[in-house]
Phi, psi and omega in degrees: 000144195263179179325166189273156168272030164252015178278144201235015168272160147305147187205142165239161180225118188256137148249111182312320181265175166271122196304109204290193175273128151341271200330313196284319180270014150256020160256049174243133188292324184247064181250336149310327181293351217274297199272341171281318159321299181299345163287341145346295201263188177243018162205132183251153138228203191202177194280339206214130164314341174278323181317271186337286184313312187305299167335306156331302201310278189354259212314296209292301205268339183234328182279302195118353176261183196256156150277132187242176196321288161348317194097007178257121181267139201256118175209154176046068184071327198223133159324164188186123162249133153198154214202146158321134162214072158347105192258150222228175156247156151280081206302329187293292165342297170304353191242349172254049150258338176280332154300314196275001176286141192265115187254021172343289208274355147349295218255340165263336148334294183306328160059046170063358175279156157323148162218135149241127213238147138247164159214141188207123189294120184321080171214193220238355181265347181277343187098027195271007206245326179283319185302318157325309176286005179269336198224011150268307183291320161333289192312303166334298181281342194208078208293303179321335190267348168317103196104337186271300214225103166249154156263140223225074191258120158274105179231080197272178194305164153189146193037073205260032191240320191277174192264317170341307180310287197306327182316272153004286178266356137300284166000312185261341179281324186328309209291306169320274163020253170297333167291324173283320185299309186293325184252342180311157186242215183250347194215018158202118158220116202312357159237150174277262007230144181233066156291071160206170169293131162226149175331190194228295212272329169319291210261000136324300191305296179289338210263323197263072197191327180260133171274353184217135145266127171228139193214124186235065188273158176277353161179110184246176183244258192210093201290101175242049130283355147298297186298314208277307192316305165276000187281333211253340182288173182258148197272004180258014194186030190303129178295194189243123164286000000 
């Protein structure tokens, strides 16, 4: 939503997901009020210099405004600067909340197997329904990893109100579901599925714990449960993104 119109401070606005191609987001009916909105503030930013560019293209190629020297771009009556700001981690914080976690009782759970772990907010942009099927046909092809390698999914709810959402998590338990019923042993089952929360040091622990971080989104912004993931290994003995 863009700003109220008596507010009179500077106000910025990020956007977190990725900003589409002038083509895609002009098959939305309301994509100039979409983009006239964002000339509300007074700095957008975004994850990624192709974001920033699509954004350019727009204004300049559909709208009608211009870039000017300076770099602030003009449309629809009003100025806007906006520029990339790549969003980061506190690698250090992760990594001594990932020292200090006692990953004991972990490492024996794991009982010496592959552990491939995600994490992810339950939502239609990660790929989690493929991804499941996805470590379903692993299995499928490759009877050797049986018993060896579980997968670990974190997924806590989000917008559990809407239906899309729900569609989602009835999906992914099916999905568990039938994948653990065809392969499970009595001492092994190959998903994990976790719809609940965990601690940030909680899940350092388990990230330095997994031989694999796996992040499949189907469109995504600047994922950083890649980075935290490698931020968490130990540096004698590290996984694999």
């Amino acid at each position: 939503m863009p700003p109220e119109p008596n507010v009179r401070q500077p106000i910025g606005f990020f956007l977190h997901t990725p900003f589409p191609a002038p083509q895609v987001l002009v098959a939305l009916p309301c994509h100039a009020a979409l983009v006239r909105a964002l000339f509300a503030y007074d700095l957008v930013g975004f994850q990624t210099e192709d974001d920033l560019a699509a954004f350019r293209d727009y204004v300049t190629n559909e709208a009608g405004g211009s870039v000017e020297a300076d770099g602030l771009l003009r449309c629809f009556g009003h100025t806007v600067r906006a520029d990339a700001y790549p969003i980061g981690i506190d690698t250090a914080n992760v990594v001594a909340m990932a020292e200090r976690f006692d990953i004991r009782r972990v490492r024996e759970e794991i009982a010496g197997r592959h552990v491939i772990i995600g994490v992810d907010r339950l939502d239609y942009s990660k790929g989690l329904v493929e991804r499941f099927r996805a470590f379903e046909r692993m299995l499928e092809l490759h009877p050797e990893a049986h018993r060896r390698v579980f997968f670990v999914q974190i997924a806590p709810p989000s917008r559990g109100a809407v239906e899309g959402y729900a569609e989602i998590r009835r999906a992914l338990e099916e999905a568990a579901g039938n994948i653990n019923g065809r392969f499970a042993d009595f001492d092994w089952t190959p998903i994990r599925y976790l719809n609940k929360s965990f601690g940030r040091e909680e899940l350092t622990g388990f990230f330095r714990c997994a031989a694999s971080g796996l992040v499949t989104p189907l469109r995504d912004g600047m994922n950083l449960v890649a980075k935290e993931y490698v931020a968490s290994q130990d540096g004698r003995d590290p996984g694999v993104l």
